[in-house]
N, C-alpha and C positions, 0 to 999 in steps of 0.2 A: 291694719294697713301696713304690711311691708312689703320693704322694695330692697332686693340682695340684701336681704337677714337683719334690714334695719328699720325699727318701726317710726313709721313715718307720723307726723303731730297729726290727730285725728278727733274726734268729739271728745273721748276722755282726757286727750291732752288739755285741750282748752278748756276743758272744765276746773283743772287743777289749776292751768296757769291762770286765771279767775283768781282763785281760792290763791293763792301764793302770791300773785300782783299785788294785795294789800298786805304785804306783811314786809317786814325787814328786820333787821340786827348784825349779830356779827359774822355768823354763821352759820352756814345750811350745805345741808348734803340731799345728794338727789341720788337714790337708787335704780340702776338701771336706766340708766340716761336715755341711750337709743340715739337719736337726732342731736342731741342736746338743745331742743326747744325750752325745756325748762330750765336746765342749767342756766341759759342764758337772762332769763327773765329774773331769776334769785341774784345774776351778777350784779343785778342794776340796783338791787334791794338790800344786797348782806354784802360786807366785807371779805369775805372768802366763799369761797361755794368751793365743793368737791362733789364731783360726779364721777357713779358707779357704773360700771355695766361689766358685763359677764364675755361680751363678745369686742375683740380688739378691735375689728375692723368696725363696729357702730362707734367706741372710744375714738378712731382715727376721722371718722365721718365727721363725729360732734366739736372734735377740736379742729376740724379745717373750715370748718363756718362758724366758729368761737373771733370773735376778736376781743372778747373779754380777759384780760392777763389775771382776775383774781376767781378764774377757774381753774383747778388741778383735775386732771382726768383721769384716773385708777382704773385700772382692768383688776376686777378682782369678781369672787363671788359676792354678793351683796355688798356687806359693806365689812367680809368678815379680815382686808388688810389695815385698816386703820383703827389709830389707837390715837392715844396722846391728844385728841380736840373733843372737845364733846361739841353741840349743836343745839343751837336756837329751834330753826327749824329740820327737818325731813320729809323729805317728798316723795312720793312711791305711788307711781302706775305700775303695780307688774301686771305679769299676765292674768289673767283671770275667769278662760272659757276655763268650762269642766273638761275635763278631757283624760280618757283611760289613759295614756303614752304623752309625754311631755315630746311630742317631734319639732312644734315650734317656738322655742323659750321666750318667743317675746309675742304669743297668746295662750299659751298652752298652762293652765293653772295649776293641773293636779285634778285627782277624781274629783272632790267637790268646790274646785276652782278658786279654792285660799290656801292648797298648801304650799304653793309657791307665796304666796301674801305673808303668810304667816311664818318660814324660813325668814324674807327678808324682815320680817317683824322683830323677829328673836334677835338678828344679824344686829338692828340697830338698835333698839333698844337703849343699851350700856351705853349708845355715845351721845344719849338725849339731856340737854340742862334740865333741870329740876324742875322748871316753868318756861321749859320747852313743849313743841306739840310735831305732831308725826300728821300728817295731811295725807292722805290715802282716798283714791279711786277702787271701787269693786262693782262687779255690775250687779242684776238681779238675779243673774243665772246660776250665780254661786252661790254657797252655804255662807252667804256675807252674815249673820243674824249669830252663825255657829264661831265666825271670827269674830264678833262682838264679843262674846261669850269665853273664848279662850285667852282675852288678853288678860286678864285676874290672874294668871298664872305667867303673864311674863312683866307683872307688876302697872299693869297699864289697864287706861279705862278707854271707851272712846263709845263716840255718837255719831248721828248723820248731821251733816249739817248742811248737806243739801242734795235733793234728788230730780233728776231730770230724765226723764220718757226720750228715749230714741228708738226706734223701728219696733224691734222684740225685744227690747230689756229697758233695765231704769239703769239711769250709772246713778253712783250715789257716792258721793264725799264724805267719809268722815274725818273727824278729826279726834287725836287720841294724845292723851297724856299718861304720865307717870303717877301713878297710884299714891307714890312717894310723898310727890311735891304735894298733893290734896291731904293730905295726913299732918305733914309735918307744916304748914299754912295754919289746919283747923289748930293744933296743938299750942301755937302762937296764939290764936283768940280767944283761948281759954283763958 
């Protein structure tokens, strides 16, 4: 659903904003903003929000329907300009049709529809707290099961934690952790 290059809040969106409605703390970052529908929803929830997005003019959209002052709004690639905060939560709709030619960056995934997912995966990662969690939307049309499967390698686990039937796909919610914090937790009960 976009409208002049800006993707507008649609099934996926409120799927997340679900899934992030019950959460709160000090900090959350949302990649790829678009609208800033969910930015705004983390405002009410965490102490600071910082939203990402790639395109200035979605960053200019989302901050002129913000009336949230503990949102900062970053034009950067993912989330690879910030440093110095790490995060409670992370929130990530990216794009996620398959698609040979990335021509629309806010559906257009990559040939098997997570290597965009999985860029911003890498991006964030390093700013996740220890017993922080990354909240991600994927549909069924991607190699989502193949993103399961590669976060072992950028030290993270993650699962569905909920799936929902729309027209031709499932969207499906996972939620993903640090490898880390499960290790060094189990190490403690020993």
């Amino acid at each position: 659903m976009t409208h002049d290059g800006i993707y507008k809040p649609a099934d996926d969106t409120f799927m997340l904003a679900d899934a992030v409605n019950a959460l709160h703390g000090d900090n959350a970052l949302e990649i790829g903003t678009g609208s800033g529908y969910i930015a705004a929803i983390l405002a009410n929830r965490f102490n600071t929000v910082v939203a990402t997005d790639l395109r200035l003019e979605a960053l200019l959209y989302a901050k002129s329907n913000s009336s949230n002052r503990n949102v900062e709004f970053i034009c950067c690639r993912n989330a690879d300009a910030i440093s110095n905060i790490i995060f409670d939560l992370i929130a990530i709709n990216p794009p996620y049709l398959p698609s040979e030619r990335i021509e629309d960056v806010t559906v257009d995934g990559g040939r098997k529809g997570i290597e965009v997912a999985l860029e911003m995966l890498k991006s964030a990662s390093r700013l996740l707290k220890d017993d922080g969690r990354i909240v991600m939307v994927v549909s069924s049309l991607a190699g989502y099961d193949e993103l399961l499967s590669s976060l072992h390698s950028l030290g993270l686990y993650g699962y569905i934690i909920s799936r929902k039937r729309y027209w031709f796909e499932d969207l499906i919610l996972l939620e993903i952790r640090s490898r880390h914090a499960t290790q060094r937790h189990q190490d403690h009960q020993v």
